[in-house]
matplotlib code that plots the C-alpha trace (Angstrom):
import matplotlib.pyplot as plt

x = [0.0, 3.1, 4.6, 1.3, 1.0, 4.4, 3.9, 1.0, 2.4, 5.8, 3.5, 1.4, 4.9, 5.8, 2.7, 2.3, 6.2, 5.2, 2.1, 4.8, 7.1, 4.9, 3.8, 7.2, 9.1, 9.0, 6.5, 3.8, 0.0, -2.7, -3.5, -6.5, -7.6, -5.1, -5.3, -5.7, -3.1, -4.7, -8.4, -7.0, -10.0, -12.6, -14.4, -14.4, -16.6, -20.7, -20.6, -24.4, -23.6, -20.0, -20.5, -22.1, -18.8, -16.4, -18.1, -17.7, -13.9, -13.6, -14.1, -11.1, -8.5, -10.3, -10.9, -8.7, -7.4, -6.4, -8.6, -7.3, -9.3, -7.6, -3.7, -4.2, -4.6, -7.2, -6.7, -10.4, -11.7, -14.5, -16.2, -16.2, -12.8, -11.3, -13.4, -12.6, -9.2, -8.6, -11.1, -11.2, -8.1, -5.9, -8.1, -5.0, -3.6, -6.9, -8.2, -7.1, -10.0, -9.7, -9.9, -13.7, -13.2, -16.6, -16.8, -13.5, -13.7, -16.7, -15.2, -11.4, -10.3, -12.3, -15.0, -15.0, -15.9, -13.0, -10.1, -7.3, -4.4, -4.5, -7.0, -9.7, -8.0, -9.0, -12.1, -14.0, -12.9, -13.8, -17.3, -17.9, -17.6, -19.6, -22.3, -22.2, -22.3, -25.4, -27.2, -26.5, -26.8, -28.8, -32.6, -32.4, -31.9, -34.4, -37.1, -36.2, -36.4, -39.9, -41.2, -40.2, -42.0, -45.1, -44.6, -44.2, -47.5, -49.5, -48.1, -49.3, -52.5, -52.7, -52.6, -55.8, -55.4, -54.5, -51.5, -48.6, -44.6, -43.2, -40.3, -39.9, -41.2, -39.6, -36.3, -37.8, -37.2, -33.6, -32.7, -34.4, -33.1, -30.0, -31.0, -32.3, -28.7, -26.6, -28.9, -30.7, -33.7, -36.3, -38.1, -41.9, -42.1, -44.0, -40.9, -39.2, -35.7, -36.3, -37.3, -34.7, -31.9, -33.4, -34.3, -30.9, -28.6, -25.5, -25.8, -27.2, -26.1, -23.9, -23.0, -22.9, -21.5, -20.7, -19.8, -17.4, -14.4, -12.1, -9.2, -10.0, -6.7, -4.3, -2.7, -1.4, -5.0, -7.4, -10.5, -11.0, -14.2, -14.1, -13.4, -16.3, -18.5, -17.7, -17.8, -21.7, -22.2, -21.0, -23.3, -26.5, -25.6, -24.8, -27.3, -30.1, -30.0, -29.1, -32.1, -34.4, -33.3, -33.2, -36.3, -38.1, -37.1, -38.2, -41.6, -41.8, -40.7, -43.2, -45.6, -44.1, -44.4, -47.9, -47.1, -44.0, -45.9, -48.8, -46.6, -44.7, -48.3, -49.3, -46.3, -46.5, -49.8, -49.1, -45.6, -47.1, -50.6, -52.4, -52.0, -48.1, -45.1, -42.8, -39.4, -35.8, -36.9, -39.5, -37.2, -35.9, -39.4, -40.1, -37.7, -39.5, -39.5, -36.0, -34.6, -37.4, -35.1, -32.3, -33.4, -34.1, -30.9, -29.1, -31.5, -31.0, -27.3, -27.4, -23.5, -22.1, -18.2, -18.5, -16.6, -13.4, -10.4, -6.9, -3.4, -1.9, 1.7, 3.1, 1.8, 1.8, -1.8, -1.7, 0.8, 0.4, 2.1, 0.0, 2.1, 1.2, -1.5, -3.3, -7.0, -9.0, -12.8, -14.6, -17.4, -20.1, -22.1, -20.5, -20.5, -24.3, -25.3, -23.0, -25.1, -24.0, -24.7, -27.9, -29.2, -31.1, -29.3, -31.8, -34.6, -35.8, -36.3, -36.4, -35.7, -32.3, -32.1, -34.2, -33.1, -35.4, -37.6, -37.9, -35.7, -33.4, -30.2, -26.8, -24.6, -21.0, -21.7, -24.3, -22.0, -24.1, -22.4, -19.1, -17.0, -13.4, -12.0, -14.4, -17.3, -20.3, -20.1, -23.9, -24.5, -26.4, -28.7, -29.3, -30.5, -32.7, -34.6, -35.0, -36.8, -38.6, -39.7, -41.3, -42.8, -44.6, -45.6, -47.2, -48.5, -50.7, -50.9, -52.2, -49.6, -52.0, -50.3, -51.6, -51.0, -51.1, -48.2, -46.6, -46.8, -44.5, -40.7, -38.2, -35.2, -33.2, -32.9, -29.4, -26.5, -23.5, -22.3, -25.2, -28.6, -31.3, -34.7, -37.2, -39.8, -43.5, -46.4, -48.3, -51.9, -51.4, -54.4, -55.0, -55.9]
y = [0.0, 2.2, 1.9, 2.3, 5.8, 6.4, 5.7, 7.6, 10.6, 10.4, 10.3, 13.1, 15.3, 14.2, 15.2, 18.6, 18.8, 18.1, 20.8, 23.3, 22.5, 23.0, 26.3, 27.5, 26.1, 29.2, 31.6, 31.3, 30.1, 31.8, 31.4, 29.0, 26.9, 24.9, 20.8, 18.0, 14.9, 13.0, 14.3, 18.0, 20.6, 17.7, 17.7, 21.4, 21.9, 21.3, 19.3, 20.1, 23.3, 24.0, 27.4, 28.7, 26.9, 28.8, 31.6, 31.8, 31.4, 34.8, 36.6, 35.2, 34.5, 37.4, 36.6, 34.2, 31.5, 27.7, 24.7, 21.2, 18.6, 15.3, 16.5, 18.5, 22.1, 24.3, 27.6, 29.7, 32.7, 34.7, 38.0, 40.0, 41.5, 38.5, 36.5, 39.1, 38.9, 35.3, 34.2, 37.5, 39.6, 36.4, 34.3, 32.2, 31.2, 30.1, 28.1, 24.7, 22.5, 21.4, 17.1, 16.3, 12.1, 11.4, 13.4, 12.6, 8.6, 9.0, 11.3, 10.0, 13.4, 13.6, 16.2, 19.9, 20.3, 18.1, 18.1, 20.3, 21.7, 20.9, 18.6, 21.0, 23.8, 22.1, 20.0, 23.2, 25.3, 22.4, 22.0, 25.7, 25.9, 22.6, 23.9, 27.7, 25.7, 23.7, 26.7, 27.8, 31.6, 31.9, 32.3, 29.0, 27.7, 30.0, 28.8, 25.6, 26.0, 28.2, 25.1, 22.6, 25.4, 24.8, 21.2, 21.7, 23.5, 21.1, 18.4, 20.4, 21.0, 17.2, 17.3, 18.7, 21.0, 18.1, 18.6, 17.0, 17.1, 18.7, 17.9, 15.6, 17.1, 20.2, 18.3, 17.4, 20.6, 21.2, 17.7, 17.7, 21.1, 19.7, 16.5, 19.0, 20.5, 17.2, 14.5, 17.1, 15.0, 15.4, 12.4, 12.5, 13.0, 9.4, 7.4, 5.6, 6.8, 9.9, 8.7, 6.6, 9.6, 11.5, 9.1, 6.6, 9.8, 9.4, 5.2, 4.9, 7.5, 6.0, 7.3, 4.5, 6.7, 10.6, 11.8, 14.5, 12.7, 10.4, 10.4, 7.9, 5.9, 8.9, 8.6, 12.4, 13.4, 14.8, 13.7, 10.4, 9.0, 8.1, 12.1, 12.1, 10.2, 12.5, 15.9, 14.6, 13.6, 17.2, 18.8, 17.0, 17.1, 20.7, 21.4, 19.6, 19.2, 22.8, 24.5, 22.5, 22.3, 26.3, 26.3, 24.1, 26.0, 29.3, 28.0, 27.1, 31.1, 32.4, 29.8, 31.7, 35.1, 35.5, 39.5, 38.6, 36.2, 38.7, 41.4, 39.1, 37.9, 41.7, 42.1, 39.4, 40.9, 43.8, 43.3, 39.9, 39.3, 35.9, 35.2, 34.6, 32.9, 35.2, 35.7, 36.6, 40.4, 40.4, 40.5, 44.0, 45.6, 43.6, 44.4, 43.2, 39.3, 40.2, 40.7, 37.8, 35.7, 37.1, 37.2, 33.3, 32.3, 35.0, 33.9, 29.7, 30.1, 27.2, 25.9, 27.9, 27.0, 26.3, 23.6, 23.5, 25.4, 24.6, 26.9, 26.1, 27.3, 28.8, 32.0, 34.9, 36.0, 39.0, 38.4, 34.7, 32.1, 29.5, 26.2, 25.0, 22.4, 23.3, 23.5, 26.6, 27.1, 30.0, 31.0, 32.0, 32.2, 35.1, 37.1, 36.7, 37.8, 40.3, 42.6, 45.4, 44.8, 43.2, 45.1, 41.7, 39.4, 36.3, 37.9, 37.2, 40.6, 41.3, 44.7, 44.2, 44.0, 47.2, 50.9, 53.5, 54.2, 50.2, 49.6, 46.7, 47.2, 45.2, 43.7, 42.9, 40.2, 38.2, 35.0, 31.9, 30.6, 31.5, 34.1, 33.7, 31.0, 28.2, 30.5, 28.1, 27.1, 26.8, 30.2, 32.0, 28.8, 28.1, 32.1, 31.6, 28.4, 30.2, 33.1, 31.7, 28.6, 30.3, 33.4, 30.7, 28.5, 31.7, 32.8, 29.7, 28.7, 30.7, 28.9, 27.4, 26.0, 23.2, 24.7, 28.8, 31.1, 32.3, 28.0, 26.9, 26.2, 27.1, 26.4, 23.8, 19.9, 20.0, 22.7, 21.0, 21.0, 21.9, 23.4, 21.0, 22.3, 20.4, 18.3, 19.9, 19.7, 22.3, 22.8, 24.4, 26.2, 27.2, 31.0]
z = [0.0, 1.0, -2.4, -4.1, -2.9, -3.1, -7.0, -7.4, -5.5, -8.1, -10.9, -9.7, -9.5, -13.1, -14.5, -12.6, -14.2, -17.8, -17.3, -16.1, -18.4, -21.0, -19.6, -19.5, -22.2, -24.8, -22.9, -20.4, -21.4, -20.2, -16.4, -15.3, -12.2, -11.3, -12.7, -11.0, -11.7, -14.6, -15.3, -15.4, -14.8, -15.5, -12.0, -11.3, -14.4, -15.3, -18.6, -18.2, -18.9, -19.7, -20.9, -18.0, -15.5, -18.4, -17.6, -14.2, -14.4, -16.0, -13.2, -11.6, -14.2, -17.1, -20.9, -22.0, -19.7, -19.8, -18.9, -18.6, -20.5, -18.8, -19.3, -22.5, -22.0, -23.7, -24.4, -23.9, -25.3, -23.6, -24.7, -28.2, -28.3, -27.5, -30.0, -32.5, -32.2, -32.5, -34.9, -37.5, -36.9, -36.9, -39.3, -40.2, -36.5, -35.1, -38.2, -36.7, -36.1, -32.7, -31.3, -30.5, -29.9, -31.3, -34.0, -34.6, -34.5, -37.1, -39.4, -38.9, -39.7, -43.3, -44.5, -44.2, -40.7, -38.4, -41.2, -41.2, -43.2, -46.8, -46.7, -44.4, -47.1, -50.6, -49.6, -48.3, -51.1, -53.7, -51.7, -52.0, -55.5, -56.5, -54.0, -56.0, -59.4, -58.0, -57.0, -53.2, -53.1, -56.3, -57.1, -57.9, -54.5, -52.9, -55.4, -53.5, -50.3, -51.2, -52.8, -49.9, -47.6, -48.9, -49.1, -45.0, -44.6, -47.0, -44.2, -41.3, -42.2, -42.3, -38.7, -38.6, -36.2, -33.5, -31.3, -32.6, -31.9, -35.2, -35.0, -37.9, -40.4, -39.7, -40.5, -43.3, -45.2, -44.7, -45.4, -48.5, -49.7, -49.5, -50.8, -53.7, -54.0, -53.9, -55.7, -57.6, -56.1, -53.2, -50.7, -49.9, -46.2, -46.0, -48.1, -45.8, -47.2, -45.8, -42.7, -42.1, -43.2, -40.5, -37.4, -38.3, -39.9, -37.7, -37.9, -41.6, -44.1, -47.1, -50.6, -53.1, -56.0, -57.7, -60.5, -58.7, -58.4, -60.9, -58.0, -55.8, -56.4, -55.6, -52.7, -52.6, -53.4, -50.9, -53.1, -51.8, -51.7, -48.0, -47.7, -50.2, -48.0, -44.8, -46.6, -47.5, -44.4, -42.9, -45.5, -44.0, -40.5, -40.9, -43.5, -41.3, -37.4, -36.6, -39.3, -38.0, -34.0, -34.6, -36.1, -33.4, -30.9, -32.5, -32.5, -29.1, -28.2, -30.1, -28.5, -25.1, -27.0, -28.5, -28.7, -30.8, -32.8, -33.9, -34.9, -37.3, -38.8, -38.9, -41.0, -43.1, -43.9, -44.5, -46.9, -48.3, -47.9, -48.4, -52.3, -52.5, -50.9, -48.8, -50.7, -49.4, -51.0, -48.8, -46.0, -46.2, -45.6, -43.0, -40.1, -37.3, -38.8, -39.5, -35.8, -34.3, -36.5, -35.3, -31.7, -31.9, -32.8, -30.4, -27.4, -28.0, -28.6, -30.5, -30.2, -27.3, -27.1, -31.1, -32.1, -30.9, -32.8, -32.6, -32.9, -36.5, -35.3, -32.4, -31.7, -29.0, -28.2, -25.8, -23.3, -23.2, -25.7, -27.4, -28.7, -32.4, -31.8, -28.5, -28.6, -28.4, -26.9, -28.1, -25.8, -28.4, -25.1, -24.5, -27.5, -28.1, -24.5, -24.3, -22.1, -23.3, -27.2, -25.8, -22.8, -20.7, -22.8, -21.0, -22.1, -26.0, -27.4, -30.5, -29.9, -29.9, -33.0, -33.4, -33.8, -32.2, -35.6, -35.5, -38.6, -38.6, -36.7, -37.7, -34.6, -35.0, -32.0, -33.8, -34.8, -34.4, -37.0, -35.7, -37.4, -39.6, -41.8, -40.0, -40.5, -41.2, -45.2, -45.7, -43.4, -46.4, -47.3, -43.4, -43.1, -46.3, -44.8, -41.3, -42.4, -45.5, -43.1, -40.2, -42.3, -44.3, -41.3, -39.5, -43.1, -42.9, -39.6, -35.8, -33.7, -30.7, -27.5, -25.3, -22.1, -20.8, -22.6, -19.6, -18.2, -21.4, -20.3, -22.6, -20.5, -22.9, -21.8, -22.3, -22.7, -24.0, -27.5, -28.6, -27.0, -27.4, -26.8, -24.4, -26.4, -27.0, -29.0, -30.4, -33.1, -36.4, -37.0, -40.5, -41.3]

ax = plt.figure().add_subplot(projection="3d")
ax.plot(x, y, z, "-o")
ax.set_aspect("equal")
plt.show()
């Protein structure tokens, strides 16, 4: 027993020397709680709700400071300026994609979202263009995502005004828009292909073939067709679970919000009417809609410590030094409650996206989709489907809860990677 403890106290020491070393070595990282041998910072933080435990470290160690996920250390950034710097104003240093285990053991360091270097670099910019060439960011696209719109309210008014989870078929439109873009092709809601894309998509996605690459035997290319296979795969998961999670949860806050809600009908009214779709041009005379979109993705904070970055060399950063490699949080938390940009930052308001003459007012700080060189590829299409989507659901529908506004409970079920929205039902009543 002696020499057990004797062994795990020399251990401890060589570890705590490594982490020093490290620290040391060339320059000092930033400061942070102090780690525990082995599982680092693990137990002094809420994996419930790690945004809100990196939060509360800022007020003793400020805006940027160092975390210990088991013995790796991770460099965190918290609050506009710091975000700013990192992510835009050194674009380059910070565009590293950072180790997420179980992204990383499905992907295997493929696609456009976990790769890196050369790989991350071509893959993206070949996706980008294929995606421009297939439509995204052209009428074309938007007629699209109009059509698949309606196709949403012809299936809600199936429900027949009954309560019903909508959950699924509001995946249903993003999927298919970008089953639209890549096969060229849409699914029925009832074929069981779609179905099984959306309920099985992390266990039961496969591409069989493309005509996009002729390089699948090149070992020094990046166009493989198992990269192939995961840049699809990012496209959908991307392109589907955060539309429609974003989209669900808007819903249920303007379930909470009948005030909100009837001003964006009254505008839709007014700048629409009954006899046509809404359309992106639409969106410029209707400012209120505008910042309720706005507000719903600023109040769910969809992602809030993004996906994590990592340091492409070694760098200085303020007064601190940052090895090549080390992984980077950025607290998007912070940015999008900033409460000075948004005065009551818990609240959802869309006045803060209002001037005083209630035109639309621009923030620097809205960055759901994360700002710099890992910006969000599919950012323009995923704005397109929000507002098109809800202005045509409350075009059609009167949005009618099954229990008293002010009783519905929008705090989110969980508040890790992502915010996931508690599950409800609600009746679409036709207008």
């Amino acid at each position: 027993m002696d020499l057990f403890i004797i062994l795990v106290i020399c251990l401890s020491c060589l570890i705590l020397l490594s982490l020093s070393t490290q620290s040391y070595a060339k320059g000092k990282l930033p400061p942070g709680p102090t780690p525990l041998p082995i599982v680092g910072n693990i137990l002094q933080l809420n994996f419930k709700n790690i945004s809100k435990s990196l939060s509360a470290l800022t007020k003793d160690y400020g805006p940027v400071f160092t975390v210990h996920f088991g013995m790796k250390p991770t460099v965190v950034l918290h609050g506009y300026e710091a975000v700013k710097e990192a992510l835009i104003d050194r674009a380059e240093e910070f565009s590293g994609r950072g180790v997420l285990p179980v992204a990383d053991k499905v992907s295997q360091s493929y696609g456009i979202v976990f790769s890196n270097g050369e790989k991350w670099k071509q893959t993206r910019r070949f996706s980008l263009v294929i995606l421009r060439n297939m439509g995204m960011g052209k009428k074309t696209i938007e007629d699209r995502v109009q059509e698949e719109a309606l196709c949403l309210v012809e299936a809600l008014k199936k429900t027949n005004e009954f309560p019903c989870d909508p959950s699924f078929l509001l995946g249903c439109v993003p999927c298919n828009v970008i089953c639209s873009i890549i096969f060229q092709n849409r699914f029925e809601y009832s074929d069981e292909k779609l179905v099984t894309l959306i309920n099985y998509f992390h266990e039961n996605f496969s591409i069989v073939s493309t005509p996009w690459i002729q390089e699948k035997h090149s070992k020094q290319s990046e166009f493989t067709m198992d990269n192939l296979v995961t840049t699809v795969w990012d496209l959908f998961t991307a392109g589907t679970e955060t539309t429609s999670t974003t989209i669900r949860y808007g819903l249920l806050l303007l379930l909470k919000h009948p005030e909100v809600t009837a001003k964006v009908r009254e505008e839709i009214d007014l700048v629409v009417g009954r006899h046509r779709s809404p359309c992106m041009q639409d969106r410029s005379s209707m400012p209120y809609t505008d910042a309720v979109v706005h507000e719903i993705q600023r109040y769910i904070d969809l992602i809030p410590t993004n996906l994590p970055h990592m340091v492409t060399q070694d760098i200085q950063f303020r007064e601190y030094f940052i090895p090549k490699d080390t992984s980077v949080l950025v607290s998007l938390t912070s940015v999008l409650h900033d409460a000075k940009e948004f005065p009551n930052p818990e609240q959802f308001d869309p006045g803060h996206f209002l001037d005083k003459s209630g035109n639309f007012k621009k923030s620097n700080y809205f960055m759901p989709f994360s700002a710099g060189k890992r910006v969000c590829a599919g950012e323009s299409l995923a704005r397109m489907e929000l507002f098109l989507i809800l202005t045509n659901i409350l075009q059609h529908f009167t949005l009618k809860p099954l229990v008293d506004p002010k009783d519905i409970d929008t705090t989110p079920v969980d508040n890790g990677l992502g915010t996931v929205p508690p599950s409800y039902k609600l009746c679409f009543i036709p207008v």
